[in-house]
Every structure is written in structure tokens, then in C-alpha cells.
N, C-alpha and C positions, 0 to 999 in steps of 0.2 A: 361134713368137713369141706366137701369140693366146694358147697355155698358162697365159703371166706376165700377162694382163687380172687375172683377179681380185687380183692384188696391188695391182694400181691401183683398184681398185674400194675395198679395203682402206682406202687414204692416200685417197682422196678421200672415202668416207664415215665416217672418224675424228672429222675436225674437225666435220662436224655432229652424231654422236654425243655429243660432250664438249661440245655449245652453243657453240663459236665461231667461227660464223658467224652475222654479223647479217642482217636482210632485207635481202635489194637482188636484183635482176632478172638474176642473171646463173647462182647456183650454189646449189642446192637445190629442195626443193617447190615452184614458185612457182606456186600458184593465185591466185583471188582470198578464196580463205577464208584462206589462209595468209597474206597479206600483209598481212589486217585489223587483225591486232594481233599486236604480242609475242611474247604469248601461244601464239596458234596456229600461230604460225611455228616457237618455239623447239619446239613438242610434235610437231608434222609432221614436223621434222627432226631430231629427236631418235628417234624412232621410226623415221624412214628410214636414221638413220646407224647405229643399232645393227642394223638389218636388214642395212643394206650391208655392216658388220663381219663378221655371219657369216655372211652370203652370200658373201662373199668367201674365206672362210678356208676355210671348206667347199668352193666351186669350187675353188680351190686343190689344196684335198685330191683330189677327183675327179680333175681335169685330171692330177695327177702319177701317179694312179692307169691315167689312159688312156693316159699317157706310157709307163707300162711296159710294158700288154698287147701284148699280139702280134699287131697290127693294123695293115695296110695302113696310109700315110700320110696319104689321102685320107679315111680312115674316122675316122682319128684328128681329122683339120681339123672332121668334121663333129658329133662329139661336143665338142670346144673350142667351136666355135659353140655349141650347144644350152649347155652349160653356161655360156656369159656371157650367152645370151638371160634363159634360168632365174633367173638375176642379177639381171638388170635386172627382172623382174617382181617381184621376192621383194622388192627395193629400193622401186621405185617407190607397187604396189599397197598397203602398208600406213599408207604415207605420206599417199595420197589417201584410206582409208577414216577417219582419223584428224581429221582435218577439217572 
């Protein structure tokens, strides 16, 4: 099931890729740089949602890639990990240097 994360990672980093989502405390960058203005919110999230995009699509790719190899089950779990960890930092990190 972890497999299908990066699809969700996909639909949830879209809409801040395309700017519509406005500031508020619950669903994107929320620093205090980012929350200052506008501005730096829409550029923070905008930057994180296009990272999300193909960080996702990419995981995606991997994952289906590990899905096929010829590998234990267990081993399989542990690269699906790694590849939504890798996500999240690919997501996040560019976000915060943006700011």
C-alpha cells in the first residue's frame, strides 16, 4: 500500500504548485517567513508544490520499479520507505531554503 504514497503526495502538492492555496496554519510551508506576506508564501509553496509534483511522479516511478524486482517482501517495504522519506525531504527542503 505505501507503493501508492507518492500519488498522494502528487494531489496534495498540485494545488500549491498552481498557487491555490492561501495562507492559513494548517496545509503548506508554514514558517514565520512564509506567513509574513503574500508574497513569500505564494513563492515557498510554489516551489514546494512543483518539488512535490516531481518528487512524486518520480517516487512513483521507483516504487513501480521496486514493485517488479525480484525481492523479498520485506525488502520491498524498506525501499517504499526510503523512497517517501526521499519525498519528503526533496518536498520540504527547497521550500525552507526559499524563504
Amino acid at each position: 500500500m505505501i507503493r501508492w504514497v507518492p500519488l498522494l503526495f502528487v494531489a496534495l502538492a498540485l494545488p500549491l504548485a498552481l498557487d491555490m492555496v492561501p495562507p492559513n496554519n494548517v496545509y503548506g510551508v508554514r514558517t514565520a517567513a512564509s506567513l509574513a506576506s503574500d508574497a513569500a508564501w505564494y513563492r515557498a509553496n510554489g516551489v514546494s508544490g512543483v518539488c512535490g509534483v516531481i518528487a512524486g511522479l518520480a517516487g512513483f516511478w521507483v516504487n513501480r520499479r521496486v514493485a517488479r524486482a525480484d525481492l523479498p517482501e520485506a525488502a520491498k517495504g524498506k525501499r517504499y520507505l526510503a523512497v517517501v522519506l526521499g519525498m519528503a525531504a526533496a518536498i520540504v527542503v527547497p521550500g525552507l531554503l526559499v524563504v
